[in-house]
N, C-alpha and C positions, 0 to 999 in steps of 0.2 A: 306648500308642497315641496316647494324647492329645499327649504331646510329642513324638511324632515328626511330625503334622501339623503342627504348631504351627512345630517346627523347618522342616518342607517349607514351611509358606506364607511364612515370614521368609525362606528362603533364596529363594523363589518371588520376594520382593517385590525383593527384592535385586537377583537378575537382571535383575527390571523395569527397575528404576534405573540399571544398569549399561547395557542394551541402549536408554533413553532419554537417558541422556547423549551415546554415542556417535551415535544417529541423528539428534537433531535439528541438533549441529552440520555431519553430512553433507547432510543436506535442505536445508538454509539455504544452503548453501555453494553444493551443488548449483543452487541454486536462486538464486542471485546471478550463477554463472557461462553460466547459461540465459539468462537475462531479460539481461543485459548483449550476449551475445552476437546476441540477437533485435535491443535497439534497436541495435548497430552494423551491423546488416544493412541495416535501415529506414532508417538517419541514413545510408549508403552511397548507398541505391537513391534517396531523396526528392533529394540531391544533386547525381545525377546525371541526373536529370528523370524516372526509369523510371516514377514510380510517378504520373504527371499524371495518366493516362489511367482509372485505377482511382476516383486521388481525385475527377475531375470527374462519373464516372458514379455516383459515390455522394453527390455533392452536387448534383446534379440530380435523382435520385431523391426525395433529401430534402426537396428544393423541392416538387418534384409533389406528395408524399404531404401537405404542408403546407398547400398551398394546395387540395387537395381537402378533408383534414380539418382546420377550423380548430383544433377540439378538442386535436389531435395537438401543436401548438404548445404548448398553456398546459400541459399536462400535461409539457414537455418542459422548459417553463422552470423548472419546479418541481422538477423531479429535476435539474436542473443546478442549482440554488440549493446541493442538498445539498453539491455540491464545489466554494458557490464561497470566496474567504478569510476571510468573518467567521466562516461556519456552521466552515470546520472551525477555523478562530481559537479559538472557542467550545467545543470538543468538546477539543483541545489544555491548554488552560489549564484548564477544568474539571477533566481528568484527572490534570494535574499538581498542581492542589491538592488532589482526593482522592488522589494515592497520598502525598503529603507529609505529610498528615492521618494516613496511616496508618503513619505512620515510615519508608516508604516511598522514602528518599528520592536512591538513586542509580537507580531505576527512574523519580524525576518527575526527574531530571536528564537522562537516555536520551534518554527523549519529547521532555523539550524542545528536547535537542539534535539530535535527529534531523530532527524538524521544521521548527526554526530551518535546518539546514544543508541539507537538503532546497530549502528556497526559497531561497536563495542560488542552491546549484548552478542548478538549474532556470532562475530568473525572472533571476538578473544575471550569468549565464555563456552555459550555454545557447542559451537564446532570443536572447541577442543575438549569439551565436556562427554561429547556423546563420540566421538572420536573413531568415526564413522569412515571406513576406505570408501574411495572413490569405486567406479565399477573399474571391473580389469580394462589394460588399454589396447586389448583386441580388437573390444566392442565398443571402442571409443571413435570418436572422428580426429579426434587430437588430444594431447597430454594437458591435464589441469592440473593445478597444486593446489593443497590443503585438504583438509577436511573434508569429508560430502554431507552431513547432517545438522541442520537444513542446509537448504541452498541458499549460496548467499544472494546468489542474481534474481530467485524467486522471491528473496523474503524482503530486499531491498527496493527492488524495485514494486513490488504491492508498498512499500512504506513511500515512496518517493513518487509515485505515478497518482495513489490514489492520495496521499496530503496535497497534493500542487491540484491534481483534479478536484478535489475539494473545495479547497479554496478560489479557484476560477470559476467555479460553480456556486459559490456564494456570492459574487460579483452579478451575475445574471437574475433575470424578476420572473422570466418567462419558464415554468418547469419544464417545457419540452427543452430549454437549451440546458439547464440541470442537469435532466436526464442522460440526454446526449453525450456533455462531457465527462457523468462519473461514467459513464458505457464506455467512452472510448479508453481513460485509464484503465479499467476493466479489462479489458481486450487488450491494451497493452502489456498488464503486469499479464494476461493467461498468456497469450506470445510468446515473452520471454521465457517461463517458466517450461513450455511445453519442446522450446527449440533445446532445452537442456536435458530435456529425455533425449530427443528425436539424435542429439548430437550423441547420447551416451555417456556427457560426462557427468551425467548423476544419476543416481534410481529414481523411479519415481516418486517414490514418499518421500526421500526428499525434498520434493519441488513442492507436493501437496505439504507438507507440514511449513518451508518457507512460507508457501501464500499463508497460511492460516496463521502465522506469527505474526507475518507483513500486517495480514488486514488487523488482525489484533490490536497490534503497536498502532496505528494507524488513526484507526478509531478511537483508539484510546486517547492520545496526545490530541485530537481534534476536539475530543470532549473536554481533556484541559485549556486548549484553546478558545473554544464557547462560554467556559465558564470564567477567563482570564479577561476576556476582551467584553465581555457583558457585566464584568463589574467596573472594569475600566468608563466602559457606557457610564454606566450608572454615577462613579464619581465626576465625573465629567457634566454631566446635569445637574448635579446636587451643587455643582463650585459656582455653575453656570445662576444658579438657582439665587443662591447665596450674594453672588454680584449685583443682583437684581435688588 
């Protein structure tokens, strides 16, 4: 009785791993071809002027609510701090010298190259591609430079909030702590994203077309990752295999 339990939860755990290989490359996948599809909708529509009318009524709003609650501002500049380049600069190179520390070390190459290639695309393609003004600096809370389409704070930090959230979240066995921390990158990268309306220095589709590049890029380099470090796996047995 005891080995045949024994035998069902090993073949149980098996399944697992069989039925988690297959889904997360499809979710990723899924989920690059989503998010890529949304920002070509948004880079269509902001191109074509569609989306003036929407952006102005939500940067006018944003104004109002700014200048009734001053409070609203400082607390807006503080959660855009979270996605601006030093803070996630910081949170980057941190990560990359703990997973290196931990032998880790075609996972701190991932990061960094995802990262690094991330703000290329973004900051020297991109933005100067679709060459998009900022909103005027009436209805701003303070002067920004460059570009507005995407946002770089939205699209960066979805690449940077949700790869580290990822990854911390493969580390854990139990799905509610899973859950928990892709939630909380989540709510970090919307934060950010939303204090750069709330602030005026972007339009809104901007922000929405950043996250849907972010989550894009994001998914996508995690799926090279899955599939880099699972062959790694596999030679790694086969050599192990071999010694034997």
């Amino acid at each position: 009785m005891l080995l045949h339990r024994a035998f069902a939860a090993r073949l149980g755990a098996r399944r697992f791993d069989v039925l988690r290989t297959l889904v997360v490359p499809l979710v990723a996948g899924l989920g690059v071809v989503l998010s890529l599809l949304l920002f070509s909708l948004l880079a269509s529509e902001v191109l074509e002027g569609d989306t003036h009318s929407l952006d102005m009524q939500l940067l006018e709003a944003a104004e109002r609510f700014r200048t009734a609650h001053p409070r609203f501002g400082v607390v807006m500049r503080d959660l855009s701090g979270l996605g601006s380049a030093v803070v996630l600069s910081f949170l980057v190179v941190a990560t990359v010298i703990y997973l290196a520390l931990l032998s880790a070390r075609t996972s701190a190459v991932l990061v960094a190259a995802s990262t690094a290639a991330g703000a290329v695309l973004i900051h020297l393609l991109l933005k100067p591609a679709f060459g998009r003004l900022r909103p005027d600096l009436a209805f701003a809370d303070h002067a920004a430079w460059g570009m507005s389409f995407p946002s770089g704070h939205a699209s960066m930090s979805a690449i940077v909030f949700l790869t580290l959230g990822a990854l911390l979240a493969n580390t854990r066995s139990r799905w509610v702590e899973r859950v928990f921390i892709l939630a909380m990158a989540a709510v970090a990268t919307f934060l950010v994203g939303v204090s750069r309306v709330a602030l005026g220095v972007h339009w809104g589709t901007d922000v929405l077309a950043g996250w849907a590049l972010g989550a894009a890029w994001a998914a996508g380099w995690l799926l090279v990752a899955h599939r880099v470090l699972r062959a790694e796996r596999t030679d790694r047995a086969a050599s192990g295999g071999r010694r034997r």
